[in-house]
FITOR-379766 format. One record per residue: residue in three letters; chain; x negated, y negated, z of N, C-alpha, C in turn. Coordinates in nm, 4 decimals. Layout:
aa | ch | nx | ny | nz | cax | cay | caz | cx | cy | cz
ALA | A | X | Y | Z | X | Y | Z | X | Y | Z;
...
% end
This chain:
aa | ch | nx | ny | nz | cax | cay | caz | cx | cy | cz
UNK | A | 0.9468 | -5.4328 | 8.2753 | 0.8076 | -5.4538 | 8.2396 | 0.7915 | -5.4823 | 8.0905;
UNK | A | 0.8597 | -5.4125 | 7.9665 | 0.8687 | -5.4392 | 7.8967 | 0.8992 | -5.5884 | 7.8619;
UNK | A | 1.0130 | -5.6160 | 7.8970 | 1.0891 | -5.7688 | 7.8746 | 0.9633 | -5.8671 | 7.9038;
UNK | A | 0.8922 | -5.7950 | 7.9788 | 0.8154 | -5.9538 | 8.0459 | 0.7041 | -5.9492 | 7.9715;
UNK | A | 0.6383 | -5.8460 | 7.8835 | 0.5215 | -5.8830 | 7.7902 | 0.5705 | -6.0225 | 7.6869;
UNK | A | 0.6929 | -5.9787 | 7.6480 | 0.6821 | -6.0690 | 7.4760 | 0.6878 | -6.2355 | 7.5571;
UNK | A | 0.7955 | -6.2676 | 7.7223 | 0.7594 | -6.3464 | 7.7591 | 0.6073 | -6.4381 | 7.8073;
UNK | A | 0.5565 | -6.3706 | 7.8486 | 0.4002 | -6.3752 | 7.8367 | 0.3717 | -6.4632 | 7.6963;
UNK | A | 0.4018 | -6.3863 | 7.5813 | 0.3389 | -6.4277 | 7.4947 | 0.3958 | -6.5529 | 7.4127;
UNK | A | 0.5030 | -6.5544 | 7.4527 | 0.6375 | -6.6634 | 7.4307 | 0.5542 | -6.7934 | 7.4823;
UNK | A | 0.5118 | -6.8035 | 7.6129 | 0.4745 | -6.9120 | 7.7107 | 0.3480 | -6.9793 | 7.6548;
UNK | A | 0.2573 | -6.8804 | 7.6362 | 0.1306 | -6.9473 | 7.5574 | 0.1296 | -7.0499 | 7.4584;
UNK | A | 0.0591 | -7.1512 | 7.5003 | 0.0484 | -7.2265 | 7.3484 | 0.0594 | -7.1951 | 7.2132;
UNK | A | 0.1028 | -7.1688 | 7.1122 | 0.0476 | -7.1470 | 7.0007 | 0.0279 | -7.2921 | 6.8854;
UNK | A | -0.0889 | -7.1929 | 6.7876 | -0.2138 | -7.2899 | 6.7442 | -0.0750 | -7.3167 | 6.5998;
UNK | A | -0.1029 | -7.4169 | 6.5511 | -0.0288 | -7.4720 | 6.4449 | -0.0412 | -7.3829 | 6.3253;
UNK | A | 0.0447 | -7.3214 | 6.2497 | -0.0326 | -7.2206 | 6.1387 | -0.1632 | -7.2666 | 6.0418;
UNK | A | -0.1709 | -7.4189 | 6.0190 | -0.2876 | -7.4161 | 5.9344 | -0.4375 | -7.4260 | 6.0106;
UNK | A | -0.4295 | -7.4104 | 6.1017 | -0.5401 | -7.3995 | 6.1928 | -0.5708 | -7.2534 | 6.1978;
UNK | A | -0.7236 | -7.1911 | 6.2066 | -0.7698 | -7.1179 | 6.2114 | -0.8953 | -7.1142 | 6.2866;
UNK | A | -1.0028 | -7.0344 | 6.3600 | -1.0962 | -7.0335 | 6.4009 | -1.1839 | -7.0261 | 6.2821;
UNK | A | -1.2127 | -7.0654 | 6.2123 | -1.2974 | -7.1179 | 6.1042 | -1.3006 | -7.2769 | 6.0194;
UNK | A | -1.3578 | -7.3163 | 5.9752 | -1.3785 | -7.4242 | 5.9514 | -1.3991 | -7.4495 | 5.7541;
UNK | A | -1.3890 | -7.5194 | 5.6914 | -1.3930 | -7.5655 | 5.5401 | -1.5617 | -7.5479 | 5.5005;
UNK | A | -1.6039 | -7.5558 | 5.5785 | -1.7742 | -7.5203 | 5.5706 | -1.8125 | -7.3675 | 5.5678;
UNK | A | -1.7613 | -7.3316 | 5.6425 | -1.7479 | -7.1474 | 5.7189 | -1.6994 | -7.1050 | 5.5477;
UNK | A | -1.5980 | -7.0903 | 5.4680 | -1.5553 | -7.0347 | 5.4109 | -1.6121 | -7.0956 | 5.2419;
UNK | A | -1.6517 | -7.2735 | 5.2539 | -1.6645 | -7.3106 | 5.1381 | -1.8062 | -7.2560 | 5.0660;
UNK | A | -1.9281 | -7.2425 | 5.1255 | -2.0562 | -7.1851 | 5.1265 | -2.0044 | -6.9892 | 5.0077;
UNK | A | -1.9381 | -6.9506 | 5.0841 | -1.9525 | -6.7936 | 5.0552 | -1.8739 | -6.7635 | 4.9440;
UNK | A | -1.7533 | -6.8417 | 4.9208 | -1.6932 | -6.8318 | 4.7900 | -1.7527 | -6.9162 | 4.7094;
UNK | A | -1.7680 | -7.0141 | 4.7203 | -1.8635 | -7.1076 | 4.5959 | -1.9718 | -7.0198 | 4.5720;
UNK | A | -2.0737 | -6.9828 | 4.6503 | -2.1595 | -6.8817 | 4.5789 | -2.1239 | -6.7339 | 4.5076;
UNK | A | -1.9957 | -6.6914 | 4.5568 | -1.9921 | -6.5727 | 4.4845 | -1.9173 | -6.6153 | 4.3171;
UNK | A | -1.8760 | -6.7212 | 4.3875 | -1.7583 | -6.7753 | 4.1978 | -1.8776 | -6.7769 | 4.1150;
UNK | A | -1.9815 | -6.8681 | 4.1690 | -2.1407 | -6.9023 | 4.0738 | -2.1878 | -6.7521 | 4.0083;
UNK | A | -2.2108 | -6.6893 | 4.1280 | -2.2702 | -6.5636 | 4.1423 | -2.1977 | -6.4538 | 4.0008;
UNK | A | -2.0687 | -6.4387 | 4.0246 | -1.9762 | -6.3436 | 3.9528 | -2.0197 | -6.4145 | 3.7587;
UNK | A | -1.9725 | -6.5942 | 3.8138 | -1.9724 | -6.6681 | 3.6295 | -2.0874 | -6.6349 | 3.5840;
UNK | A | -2.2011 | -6.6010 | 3.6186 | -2.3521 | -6.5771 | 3.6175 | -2.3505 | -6.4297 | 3.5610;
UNK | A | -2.2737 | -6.3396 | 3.6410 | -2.3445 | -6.2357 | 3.5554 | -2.2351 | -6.2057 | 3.4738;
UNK | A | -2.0983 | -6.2439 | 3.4371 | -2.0172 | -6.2444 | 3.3381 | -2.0943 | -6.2994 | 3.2282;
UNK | A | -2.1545 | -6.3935 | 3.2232 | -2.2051 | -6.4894 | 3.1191 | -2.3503 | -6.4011 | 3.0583;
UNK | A | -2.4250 | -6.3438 | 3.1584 | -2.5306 | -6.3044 | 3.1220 | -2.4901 | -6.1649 | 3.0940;
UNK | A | -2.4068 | -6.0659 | 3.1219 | -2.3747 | -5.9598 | 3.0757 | -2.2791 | -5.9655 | 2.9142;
UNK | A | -2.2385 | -6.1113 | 2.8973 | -2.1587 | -6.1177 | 2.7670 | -2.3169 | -6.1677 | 2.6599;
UNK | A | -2.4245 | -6.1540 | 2.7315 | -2.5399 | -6.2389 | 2.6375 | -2.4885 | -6.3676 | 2.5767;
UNK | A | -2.4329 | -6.4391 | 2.6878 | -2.4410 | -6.5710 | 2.6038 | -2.4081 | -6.6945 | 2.6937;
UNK | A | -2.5331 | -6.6793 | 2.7886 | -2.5672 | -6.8152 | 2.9029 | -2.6864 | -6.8742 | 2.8229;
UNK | A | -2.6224 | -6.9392 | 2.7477 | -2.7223 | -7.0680 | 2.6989 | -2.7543 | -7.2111 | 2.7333;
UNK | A | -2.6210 | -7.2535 | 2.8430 | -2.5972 | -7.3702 | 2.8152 | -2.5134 | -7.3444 | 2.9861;
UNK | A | -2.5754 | -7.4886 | 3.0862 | -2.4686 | -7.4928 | 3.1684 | -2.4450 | -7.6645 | 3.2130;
UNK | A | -2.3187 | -7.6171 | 3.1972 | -2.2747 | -7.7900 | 3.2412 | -2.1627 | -7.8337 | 3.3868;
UNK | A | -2.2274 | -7.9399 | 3.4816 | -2.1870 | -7.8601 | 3.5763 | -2.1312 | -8.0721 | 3.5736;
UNK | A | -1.9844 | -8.0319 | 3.6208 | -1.8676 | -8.1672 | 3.6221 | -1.8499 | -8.1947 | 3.7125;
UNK | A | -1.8932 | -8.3424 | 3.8035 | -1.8972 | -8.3884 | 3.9057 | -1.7667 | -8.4916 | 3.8628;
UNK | A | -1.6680 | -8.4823 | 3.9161 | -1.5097 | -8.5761 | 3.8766 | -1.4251 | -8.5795 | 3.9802;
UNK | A | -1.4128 | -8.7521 | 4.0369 | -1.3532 | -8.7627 | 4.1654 | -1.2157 | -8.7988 | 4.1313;
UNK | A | -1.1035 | -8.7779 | 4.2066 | -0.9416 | -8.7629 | 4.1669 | -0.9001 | -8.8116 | 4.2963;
UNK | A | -0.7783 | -8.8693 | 4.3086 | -0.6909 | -8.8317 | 4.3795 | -0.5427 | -8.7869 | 4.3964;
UNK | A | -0.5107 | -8.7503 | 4.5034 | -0.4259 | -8.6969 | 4.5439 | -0.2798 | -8.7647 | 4.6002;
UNK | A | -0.2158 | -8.7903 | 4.5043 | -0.1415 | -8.9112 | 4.5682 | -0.0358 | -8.9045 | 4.6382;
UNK | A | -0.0113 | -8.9585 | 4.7561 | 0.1217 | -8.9327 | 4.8983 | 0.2340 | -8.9511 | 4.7884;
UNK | A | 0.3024 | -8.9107 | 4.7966 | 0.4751 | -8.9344 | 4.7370 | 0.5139 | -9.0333 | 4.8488;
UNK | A | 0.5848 | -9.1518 | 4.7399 | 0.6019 | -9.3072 | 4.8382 | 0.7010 | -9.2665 | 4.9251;
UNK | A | 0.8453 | -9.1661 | 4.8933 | 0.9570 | -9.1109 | 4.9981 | 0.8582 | -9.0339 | 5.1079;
UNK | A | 0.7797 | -9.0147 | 5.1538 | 0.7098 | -8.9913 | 5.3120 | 0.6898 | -9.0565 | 5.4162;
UNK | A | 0.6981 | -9.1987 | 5.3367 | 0.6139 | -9.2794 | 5.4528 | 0.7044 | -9.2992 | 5.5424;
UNK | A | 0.8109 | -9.2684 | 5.5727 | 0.9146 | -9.2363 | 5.7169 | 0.8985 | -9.1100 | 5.7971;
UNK | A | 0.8267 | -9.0367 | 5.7420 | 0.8521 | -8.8826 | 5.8055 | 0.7772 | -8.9193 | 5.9423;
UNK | A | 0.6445 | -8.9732 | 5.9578 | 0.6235 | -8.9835 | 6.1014 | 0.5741 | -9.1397 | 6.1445;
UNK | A | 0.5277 | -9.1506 | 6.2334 | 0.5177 | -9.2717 | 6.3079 | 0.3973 | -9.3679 | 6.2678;
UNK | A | 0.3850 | -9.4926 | 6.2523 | 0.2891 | -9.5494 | 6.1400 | 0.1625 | -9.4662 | 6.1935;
UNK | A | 0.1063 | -9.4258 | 6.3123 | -0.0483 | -9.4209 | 6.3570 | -0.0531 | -9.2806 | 6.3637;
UNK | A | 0.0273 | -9.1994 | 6.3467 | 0.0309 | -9.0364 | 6.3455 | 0.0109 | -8.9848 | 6.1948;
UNK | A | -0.0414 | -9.0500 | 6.0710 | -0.0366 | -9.0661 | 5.9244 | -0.1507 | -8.9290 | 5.9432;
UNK | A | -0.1575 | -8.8815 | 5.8007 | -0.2623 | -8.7650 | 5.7829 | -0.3551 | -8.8637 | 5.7558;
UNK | A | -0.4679 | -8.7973 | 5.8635 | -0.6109 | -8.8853 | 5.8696 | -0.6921 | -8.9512 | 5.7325;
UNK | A | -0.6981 | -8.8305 | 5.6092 | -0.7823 | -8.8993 | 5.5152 | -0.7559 | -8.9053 | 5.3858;
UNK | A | -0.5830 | -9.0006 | 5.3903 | -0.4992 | -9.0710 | 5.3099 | -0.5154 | -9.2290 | 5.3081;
UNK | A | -0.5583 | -9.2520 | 5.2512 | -0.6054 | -9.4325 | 5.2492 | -0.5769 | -9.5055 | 5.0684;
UNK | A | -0.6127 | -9.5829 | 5.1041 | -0.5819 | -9.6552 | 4.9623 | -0.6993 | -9.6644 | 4.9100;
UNK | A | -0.7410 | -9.6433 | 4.7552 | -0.8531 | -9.6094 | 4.6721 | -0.7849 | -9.6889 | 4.5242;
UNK | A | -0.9114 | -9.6949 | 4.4409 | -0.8920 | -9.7376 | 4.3585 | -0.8833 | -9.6821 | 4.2246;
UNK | A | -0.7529 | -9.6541 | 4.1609 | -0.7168 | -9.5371 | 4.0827 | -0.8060 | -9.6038 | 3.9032;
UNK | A | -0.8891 | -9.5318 | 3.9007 | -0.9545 | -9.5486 | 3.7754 | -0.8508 | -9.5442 | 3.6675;
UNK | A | -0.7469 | -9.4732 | 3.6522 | -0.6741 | -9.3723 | 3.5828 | -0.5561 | -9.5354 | 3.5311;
UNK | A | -0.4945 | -9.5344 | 3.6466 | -0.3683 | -9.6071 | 3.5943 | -0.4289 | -9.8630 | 3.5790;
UNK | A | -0.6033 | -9.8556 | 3.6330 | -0.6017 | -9.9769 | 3.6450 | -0.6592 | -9.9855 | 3.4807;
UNK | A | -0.7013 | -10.1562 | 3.4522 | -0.6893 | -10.1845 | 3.3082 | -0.8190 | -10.3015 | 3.3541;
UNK | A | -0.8897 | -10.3484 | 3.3125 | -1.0340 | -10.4326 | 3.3062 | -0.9617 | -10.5258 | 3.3370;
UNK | A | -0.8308 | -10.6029 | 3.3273 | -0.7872 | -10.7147 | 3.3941 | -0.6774 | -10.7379 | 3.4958;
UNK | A | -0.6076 | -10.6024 | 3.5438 | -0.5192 | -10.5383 | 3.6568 | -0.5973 | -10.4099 | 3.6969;
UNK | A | -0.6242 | -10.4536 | 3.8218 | -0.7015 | -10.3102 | 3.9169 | -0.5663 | -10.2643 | 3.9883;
UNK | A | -0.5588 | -10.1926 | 3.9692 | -0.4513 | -10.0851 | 4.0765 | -0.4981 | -9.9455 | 4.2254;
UNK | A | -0.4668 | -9.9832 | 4.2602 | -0.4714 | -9.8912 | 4.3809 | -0.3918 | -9.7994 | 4.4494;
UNK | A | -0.4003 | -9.6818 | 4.4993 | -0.3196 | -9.5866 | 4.5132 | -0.3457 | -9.4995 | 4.6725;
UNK | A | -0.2465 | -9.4693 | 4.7009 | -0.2069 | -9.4209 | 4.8628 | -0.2065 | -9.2938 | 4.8251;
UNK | A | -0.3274 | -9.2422 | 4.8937 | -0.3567 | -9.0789 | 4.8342 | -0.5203 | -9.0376 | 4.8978;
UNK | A | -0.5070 | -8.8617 | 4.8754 | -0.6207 | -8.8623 | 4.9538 | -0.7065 | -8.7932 | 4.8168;
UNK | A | -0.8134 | -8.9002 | 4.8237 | -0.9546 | -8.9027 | 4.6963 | -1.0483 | -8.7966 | 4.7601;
UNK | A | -1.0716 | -8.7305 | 4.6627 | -1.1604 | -8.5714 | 4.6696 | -1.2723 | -8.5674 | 4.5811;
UNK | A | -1.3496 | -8.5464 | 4.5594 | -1.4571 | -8.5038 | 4.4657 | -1.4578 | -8.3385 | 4.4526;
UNK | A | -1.5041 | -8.3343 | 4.3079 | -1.5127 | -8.1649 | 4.2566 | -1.6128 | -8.1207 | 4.1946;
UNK | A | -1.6288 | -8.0634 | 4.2214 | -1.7705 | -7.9904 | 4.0876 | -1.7342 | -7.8487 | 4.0464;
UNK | A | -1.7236 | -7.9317 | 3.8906 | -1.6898 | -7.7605 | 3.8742 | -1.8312 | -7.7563 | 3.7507;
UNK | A | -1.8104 | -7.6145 | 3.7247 | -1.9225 | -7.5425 | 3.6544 | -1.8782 | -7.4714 | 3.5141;
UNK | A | -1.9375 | -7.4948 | 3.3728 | -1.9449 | -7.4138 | 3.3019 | -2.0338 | -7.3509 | 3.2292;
UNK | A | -2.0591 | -7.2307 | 3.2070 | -2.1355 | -7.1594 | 3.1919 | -2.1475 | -7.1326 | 3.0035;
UNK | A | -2.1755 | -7.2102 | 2.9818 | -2.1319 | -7.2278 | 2.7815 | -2.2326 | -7.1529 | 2.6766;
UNK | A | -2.1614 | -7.1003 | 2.5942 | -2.2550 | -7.0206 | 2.4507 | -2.2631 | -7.1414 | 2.3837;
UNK | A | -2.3537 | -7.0980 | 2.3157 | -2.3868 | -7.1520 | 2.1320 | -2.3086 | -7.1438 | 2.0532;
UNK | A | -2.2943 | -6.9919 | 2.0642 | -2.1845 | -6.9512 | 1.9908 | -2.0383 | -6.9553 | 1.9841;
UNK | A | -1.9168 | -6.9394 | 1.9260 | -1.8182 | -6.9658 | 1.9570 | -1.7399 | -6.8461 | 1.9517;
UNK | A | -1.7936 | -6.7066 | 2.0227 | -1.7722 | -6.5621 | 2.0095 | -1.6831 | -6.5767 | 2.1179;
UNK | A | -1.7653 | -6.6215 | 2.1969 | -1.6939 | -6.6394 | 2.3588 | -1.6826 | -6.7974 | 2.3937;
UNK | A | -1.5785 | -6.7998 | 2.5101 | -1.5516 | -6.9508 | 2.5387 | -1.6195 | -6.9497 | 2.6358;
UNK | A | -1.7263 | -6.8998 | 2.7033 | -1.7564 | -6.9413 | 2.8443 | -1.7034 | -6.9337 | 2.9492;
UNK | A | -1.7516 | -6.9670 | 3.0678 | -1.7099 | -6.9204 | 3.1846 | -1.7110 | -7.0515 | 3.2769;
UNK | A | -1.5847 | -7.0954 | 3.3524 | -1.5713 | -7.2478 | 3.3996 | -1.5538 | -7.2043 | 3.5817;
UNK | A | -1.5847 | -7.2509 | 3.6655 | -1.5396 | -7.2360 | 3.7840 | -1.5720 | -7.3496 | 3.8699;
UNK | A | -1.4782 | -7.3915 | 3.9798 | -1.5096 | -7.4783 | 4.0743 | -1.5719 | -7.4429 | 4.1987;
UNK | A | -1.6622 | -7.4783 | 4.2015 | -1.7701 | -7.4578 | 4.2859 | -1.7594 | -7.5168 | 4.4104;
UNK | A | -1.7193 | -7.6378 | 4.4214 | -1.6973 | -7.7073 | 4.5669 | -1.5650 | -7.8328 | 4.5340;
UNK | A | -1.5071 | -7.8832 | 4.6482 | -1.4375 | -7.9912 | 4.6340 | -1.4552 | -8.0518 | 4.7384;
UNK | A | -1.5136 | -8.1942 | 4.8142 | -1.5163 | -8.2377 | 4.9178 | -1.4051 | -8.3772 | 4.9353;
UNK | A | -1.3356 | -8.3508 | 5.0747 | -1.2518 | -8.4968 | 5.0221 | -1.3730 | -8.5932 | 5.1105;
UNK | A | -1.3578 | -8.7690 | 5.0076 | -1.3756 | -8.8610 | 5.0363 | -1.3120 | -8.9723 | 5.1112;
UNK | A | -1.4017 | -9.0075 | 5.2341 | -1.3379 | -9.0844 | 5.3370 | -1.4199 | -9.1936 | 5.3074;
UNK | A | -1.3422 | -9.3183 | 5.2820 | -1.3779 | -9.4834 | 5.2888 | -1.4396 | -9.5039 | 5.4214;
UNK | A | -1.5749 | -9.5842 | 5.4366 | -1.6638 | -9.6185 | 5.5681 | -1.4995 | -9.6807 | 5.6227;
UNK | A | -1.4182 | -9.7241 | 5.5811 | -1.3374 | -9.8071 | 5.7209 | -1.2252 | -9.7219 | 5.7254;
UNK | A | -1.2414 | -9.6311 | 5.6635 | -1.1047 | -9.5296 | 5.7281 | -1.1627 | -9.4328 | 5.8146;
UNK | A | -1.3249 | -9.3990 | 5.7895 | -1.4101 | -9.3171 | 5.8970 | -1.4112 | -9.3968 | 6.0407;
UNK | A | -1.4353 | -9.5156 | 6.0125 | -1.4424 | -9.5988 | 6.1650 | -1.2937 | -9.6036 | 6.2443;
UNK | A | -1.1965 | -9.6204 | 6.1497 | -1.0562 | -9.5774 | 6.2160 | -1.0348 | -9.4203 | 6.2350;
UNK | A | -1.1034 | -9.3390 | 6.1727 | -1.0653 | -9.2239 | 6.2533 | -1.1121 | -9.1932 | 6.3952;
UNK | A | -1.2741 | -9.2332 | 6.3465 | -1.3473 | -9.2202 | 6.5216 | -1.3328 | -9.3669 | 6.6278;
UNK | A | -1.2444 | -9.3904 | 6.5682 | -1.2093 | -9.4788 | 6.7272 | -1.0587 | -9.3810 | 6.7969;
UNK | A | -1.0426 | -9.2949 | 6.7481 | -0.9470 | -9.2082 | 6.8015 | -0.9603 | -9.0881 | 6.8582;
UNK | A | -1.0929 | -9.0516 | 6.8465 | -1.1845 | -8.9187 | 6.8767 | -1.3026 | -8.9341 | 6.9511;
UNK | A | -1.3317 | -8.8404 | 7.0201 | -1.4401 | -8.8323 | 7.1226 | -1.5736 | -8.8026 | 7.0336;
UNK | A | -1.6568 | -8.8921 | 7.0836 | -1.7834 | -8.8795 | 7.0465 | -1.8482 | -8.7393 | 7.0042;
UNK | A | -1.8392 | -8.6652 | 7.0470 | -1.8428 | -8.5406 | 7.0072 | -1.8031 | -8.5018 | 6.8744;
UNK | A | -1.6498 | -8.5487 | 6.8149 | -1.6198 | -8.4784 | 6.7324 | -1.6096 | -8.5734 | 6.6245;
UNK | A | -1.6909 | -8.7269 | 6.6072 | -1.6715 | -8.8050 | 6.5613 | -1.7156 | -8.7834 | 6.4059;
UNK | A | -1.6979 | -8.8404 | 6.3062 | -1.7406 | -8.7955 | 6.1428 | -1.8712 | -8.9248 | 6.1141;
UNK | A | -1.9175 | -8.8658 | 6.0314 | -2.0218 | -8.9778 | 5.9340 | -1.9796 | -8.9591 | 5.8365;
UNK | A | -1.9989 | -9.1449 | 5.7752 | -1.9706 | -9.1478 | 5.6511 | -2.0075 | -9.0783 | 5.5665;
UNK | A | -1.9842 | -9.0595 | 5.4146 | -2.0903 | -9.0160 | 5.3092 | -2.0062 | -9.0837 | 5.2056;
UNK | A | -2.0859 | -9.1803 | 5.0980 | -2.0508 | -9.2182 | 4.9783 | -2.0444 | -9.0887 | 4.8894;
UNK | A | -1.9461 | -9.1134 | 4.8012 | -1.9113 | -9.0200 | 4.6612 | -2.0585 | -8.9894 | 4.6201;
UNK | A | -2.1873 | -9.0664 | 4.6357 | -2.2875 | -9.0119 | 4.5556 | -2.3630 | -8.9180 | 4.6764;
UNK | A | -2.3154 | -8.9467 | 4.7576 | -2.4350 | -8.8251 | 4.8846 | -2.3299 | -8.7122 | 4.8795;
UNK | A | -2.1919 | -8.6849 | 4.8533 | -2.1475 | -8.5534 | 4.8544 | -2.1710 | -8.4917 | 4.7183;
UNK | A | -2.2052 | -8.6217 | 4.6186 | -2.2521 | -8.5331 | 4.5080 | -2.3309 | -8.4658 | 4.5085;
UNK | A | -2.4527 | -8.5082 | 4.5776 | -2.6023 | -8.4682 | 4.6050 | -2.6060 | -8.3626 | 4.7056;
UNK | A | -2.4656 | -8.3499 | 4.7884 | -2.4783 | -8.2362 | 4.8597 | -2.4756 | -8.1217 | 4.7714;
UNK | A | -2.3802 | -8.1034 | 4.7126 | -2.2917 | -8.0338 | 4.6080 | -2.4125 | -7.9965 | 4.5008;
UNK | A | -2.4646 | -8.0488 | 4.4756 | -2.5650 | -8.0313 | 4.4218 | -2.6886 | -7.9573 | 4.4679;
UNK | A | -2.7461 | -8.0134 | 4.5538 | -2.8284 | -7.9281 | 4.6264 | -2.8066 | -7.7718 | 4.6928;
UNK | A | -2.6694 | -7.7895 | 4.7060 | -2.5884 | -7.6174 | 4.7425 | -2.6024 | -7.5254 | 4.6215;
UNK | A | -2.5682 | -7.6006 | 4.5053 | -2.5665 | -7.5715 | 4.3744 | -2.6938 | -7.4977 | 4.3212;
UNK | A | -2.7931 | -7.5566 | 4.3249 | -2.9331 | -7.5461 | 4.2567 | -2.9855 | -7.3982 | 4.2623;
UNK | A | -3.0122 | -7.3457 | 4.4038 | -3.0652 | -7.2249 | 4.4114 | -3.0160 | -7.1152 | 4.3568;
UNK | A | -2.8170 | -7.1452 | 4.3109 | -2.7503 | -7.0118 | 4.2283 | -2.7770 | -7.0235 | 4.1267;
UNK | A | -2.7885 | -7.1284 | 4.0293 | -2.8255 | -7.1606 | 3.9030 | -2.9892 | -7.0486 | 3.8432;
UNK | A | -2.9389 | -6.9788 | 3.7551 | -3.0563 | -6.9215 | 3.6558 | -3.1776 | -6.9719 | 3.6319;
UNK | A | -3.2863 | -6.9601 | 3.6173 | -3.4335 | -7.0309 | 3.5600 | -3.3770 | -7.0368 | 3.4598;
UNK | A | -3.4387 | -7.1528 | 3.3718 | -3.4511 | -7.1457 | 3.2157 | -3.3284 | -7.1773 | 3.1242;
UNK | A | -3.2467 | -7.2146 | 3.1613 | -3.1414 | -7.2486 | 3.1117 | -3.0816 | -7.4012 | 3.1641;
UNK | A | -3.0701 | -7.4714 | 3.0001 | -3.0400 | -7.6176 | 3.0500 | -2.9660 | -7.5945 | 3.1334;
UNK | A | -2.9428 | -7.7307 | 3.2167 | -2.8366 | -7.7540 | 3.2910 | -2.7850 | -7.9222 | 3.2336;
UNK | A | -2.6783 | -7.9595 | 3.2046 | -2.6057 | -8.1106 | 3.2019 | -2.5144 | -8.1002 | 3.3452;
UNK | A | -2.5423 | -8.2413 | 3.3879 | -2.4194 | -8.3165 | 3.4577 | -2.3707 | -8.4498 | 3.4528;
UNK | A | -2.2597 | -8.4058 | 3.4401 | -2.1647 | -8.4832 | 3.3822 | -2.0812 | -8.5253 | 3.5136;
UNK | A | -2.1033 | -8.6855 | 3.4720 | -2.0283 | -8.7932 | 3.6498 | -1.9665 | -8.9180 | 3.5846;
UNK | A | -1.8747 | -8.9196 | 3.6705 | -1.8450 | -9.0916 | 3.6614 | -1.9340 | -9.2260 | 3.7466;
UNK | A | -1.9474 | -9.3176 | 3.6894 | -2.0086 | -9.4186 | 3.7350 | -1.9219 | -9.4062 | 3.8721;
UNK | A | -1.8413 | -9.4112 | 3.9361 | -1.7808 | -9.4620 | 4.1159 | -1.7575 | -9.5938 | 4.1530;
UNK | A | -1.7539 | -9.6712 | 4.0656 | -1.7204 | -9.8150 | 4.1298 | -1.6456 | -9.8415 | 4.0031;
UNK | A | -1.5721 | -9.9390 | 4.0849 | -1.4067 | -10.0177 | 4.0027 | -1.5246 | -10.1310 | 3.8890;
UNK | A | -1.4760 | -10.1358 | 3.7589 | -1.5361 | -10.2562 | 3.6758 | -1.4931 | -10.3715 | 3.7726;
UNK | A | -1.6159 | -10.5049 | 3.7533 | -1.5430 | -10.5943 | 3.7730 | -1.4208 | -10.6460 | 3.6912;
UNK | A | -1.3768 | -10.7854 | 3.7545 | -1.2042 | -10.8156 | 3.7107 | -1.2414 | -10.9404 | 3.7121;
UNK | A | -1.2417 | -11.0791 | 3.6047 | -1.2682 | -11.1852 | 3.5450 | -1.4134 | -11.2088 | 3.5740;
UNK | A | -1.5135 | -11.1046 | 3.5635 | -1.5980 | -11.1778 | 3.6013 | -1.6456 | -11.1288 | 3.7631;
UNK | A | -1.5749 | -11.1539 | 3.8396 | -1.6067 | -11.1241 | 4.0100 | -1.5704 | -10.9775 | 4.0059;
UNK | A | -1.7553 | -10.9376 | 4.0979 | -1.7568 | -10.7885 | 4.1010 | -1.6469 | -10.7396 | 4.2408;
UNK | A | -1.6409 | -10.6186 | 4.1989 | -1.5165 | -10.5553 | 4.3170 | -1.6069 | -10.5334 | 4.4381;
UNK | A | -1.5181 | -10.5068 | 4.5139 | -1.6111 | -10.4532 | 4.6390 | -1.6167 | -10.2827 | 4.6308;
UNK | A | -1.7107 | -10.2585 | 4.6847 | -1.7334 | -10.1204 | 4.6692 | -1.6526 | -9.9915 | 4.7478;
UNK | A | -1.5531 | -9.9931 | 4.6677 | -1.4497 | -9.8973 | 4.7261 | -1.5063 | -9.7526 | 4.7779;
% end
């Protein structure tokens, strides 16, 4: 009787380790507000929330080129696509990069003074999916579990709007963003990556 429990449990499916019964929403809500929450009264218990500046800065994440054998071309991690790397292109060579593009907001909580350095925390990170890498994901998924787009400026505005209600009365706020679109290149505008 013994022997035959751990078989039992042997037989069952098991769930992949990074899977969990919770979701990036479930967990992103309650720590982003307590990081806000905690920099808030660090800042206001050091007397010196004068100033908050909150950094909207999209990055990516780039695949290491030795992967692209590990699995089968259409089995790829879903929201790895090619983007347009601000970082390494030049006003007359645009470059592009195989990687998965995220947006961040982080937060600092800044003095006047230079007694204290302030208090910095990241508040949210959402990754960004290209409208045609969203339409290739949900042609692979059931209606049900299908995604909507969102441009870099509506997850800003999410991020933002999550943001607002932890934020203090009375104290500036700056934000600080990148424009989101590639310069044009001789002249002819890019398409909107």
């Amino acid at each position: 009787m013994a022997l035959a429990q751990p078989l039992e449990r042997a037989a069952q499916p098991r769930r992949p380790p990074f899977e969990g019964p919770w979701t990036a929403d479930d967990l992103r809500r309650p720590v982003g507000t307590h990081l806000i929450q905690a920099a808030v009264a660090r800042a206001q218990a050091c007397n010196t929330l004068d100033l908050i500046c909150i950094s909207l800065d999209d990055s990516i994440a780039k695949k290491n080129k030795h992967t692209r054998h590990m699995a089968p071309r259409r089995a790829t991690f879903e929201p790895v696509g090619w983007h347009y790397d601000h970082v390494e292109s030049t006003p007359k060579k645009p470059r592009f990069a195989n990687g998965l593009a995220y947006l961040d907001c982080n937060v600092w909580m800044a003095p006047r003074r230079a007694t204290f350095g302030g208090v910095a925390v990241t508040f949210d990170a959402r990754i960004y999916l290209r409208a045609n890498r969203v339409r290739a994901i949900n042609r692979q998924r059931p209606y049900e579990d299908r995604l909507a787009f969102a441009s870099k400026n509506t997850l800003a505005r999410h991020m933002l709007h999550a943001l607002r209600p932890l934020l203090p009365a009375g104290v500036p706020v700056y934000v600080l963003h990148d424009a989101w679109k590639p310069p044009s290149v001789g002249g002819t505008p890019q398409p909107d990556l």
